[in-house]
N, C-alpha and C positions, 0 to 999 in steps of 0.2 A: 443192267438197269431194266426193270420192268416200265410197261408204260401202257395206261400212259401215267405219269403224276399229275394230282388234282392236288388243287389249292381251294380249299372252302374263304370265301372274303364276305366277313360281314362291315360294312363301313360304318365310321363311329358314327354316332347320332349326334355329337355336337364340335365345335370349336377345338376345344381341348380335351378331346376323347380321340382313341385311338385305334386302326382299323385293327381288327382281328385277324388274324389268317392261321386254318390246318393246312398241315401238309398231309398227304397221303399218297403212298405207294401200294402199285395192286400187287397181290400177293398172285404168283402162277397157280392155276388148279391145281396141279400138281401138289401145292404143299397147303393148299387150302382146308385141309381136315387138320392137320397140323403143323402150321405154322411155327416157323422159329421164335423164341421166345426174346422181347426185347432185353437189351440189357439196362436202360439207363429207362428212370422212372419215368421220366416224360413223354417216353414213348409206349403205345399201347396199341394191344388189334382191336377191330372194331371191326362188325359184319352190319356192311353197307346193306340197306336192300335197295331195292331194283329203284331205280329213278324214273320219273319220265321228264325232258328236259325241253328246250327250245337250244338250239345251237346256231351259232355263228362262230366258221373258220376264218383263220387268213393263214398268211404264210409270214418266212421273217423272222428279226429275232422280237420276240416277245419281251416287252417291259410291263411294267406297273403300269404306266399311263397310256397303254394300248389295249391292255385288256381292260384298265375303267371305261377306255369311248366307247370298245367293241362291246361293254355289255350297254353301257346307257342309251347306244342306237339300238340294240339290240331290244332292250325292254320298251323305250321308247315305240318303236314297231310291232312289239307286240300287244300292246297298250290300245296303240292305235287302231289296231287291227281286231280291239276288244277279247284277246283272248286272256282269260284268268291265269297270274301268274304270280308265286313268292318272292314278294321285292326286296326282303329284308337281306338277303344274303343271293351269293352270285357265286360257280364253281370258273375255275379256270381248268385247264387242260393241256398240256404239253406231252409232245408225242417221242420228241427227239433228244438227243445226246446231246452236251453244250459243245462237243465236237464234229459237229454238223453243222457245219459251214451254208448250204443251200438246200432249199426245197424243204424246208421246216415247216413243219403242220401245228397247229395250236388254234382251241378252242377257247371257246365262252359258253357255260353253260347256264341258261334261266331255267329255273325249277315250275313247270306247270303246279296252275293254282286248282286247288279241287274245283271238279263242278257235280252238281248236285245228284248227277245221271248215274257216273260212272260209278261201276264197283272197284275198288283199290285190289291191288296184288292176284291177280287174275291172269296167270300164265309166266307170271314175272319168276326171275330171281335173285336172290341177293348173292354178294361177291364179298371177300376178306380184304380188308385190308389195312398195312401199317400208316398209322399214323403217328406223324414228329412234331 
């Protein structure tokens, strides 16, 4: 298993609408120029470019209703703390095996919001990866 697995979660906009979630696996450099080709339609590569994020760890087994608090303190603080950031959608992050029992890592990631200064894609790179 490569890692880590990211989970793109956009949450519905109303009542009876429903949250979204990608799955993605990262592709090793190694096979990044050529990528094994999916078999089943729904799954496809996609080349990620480079992110810049906000993050908050924990440890533990990760659920649904642990990465929504971990990101809404998460955004929340950063709100707070006035920095510009994409609230419409939130990454999750999982580092570990479901066979790892202790000392599990997993993130939350918030997508910095453009500010007006910076120039985008300046030293950065992007990475492969499958999405389910």
């Amino acid at each position: 298993m490569t890692a880590p697995v990211t989970v793109r979660v956009t949450p519905s906009q109303g009542p009876f609408c429903e949250d979204n979630f990608t799955i993605s696996f990262f592709v090793p450099f190694d096979f990044q120029s050529k990528p094994p080709q999916p078999s089943a339609e729904e799954v496809y590569i996609e080349s990620r470019p480079a992110l810049e994020v906000y993050v908050a760890s924990f440890s533990g087994w990760a659920t649904g209703s642990k990465y929504v608090a971990r990101a809404a303190e998460l955004t929340e603080m950063l709100e707070d703390a006035g920095h510009p950031i994409e609230a419409d959608h939130f990454y999750t992050a999982g580092y570990d095996s479901p066979f790892r029992l202790l000392n599990r890592h997993n993130e939350v990631w918030i997508l910095a919001g453009q500010q007006p200064s910076k120039q985008q894609g300046i030293g950065r790179e992007a990475a492969a990866v499958a999405v389910a």
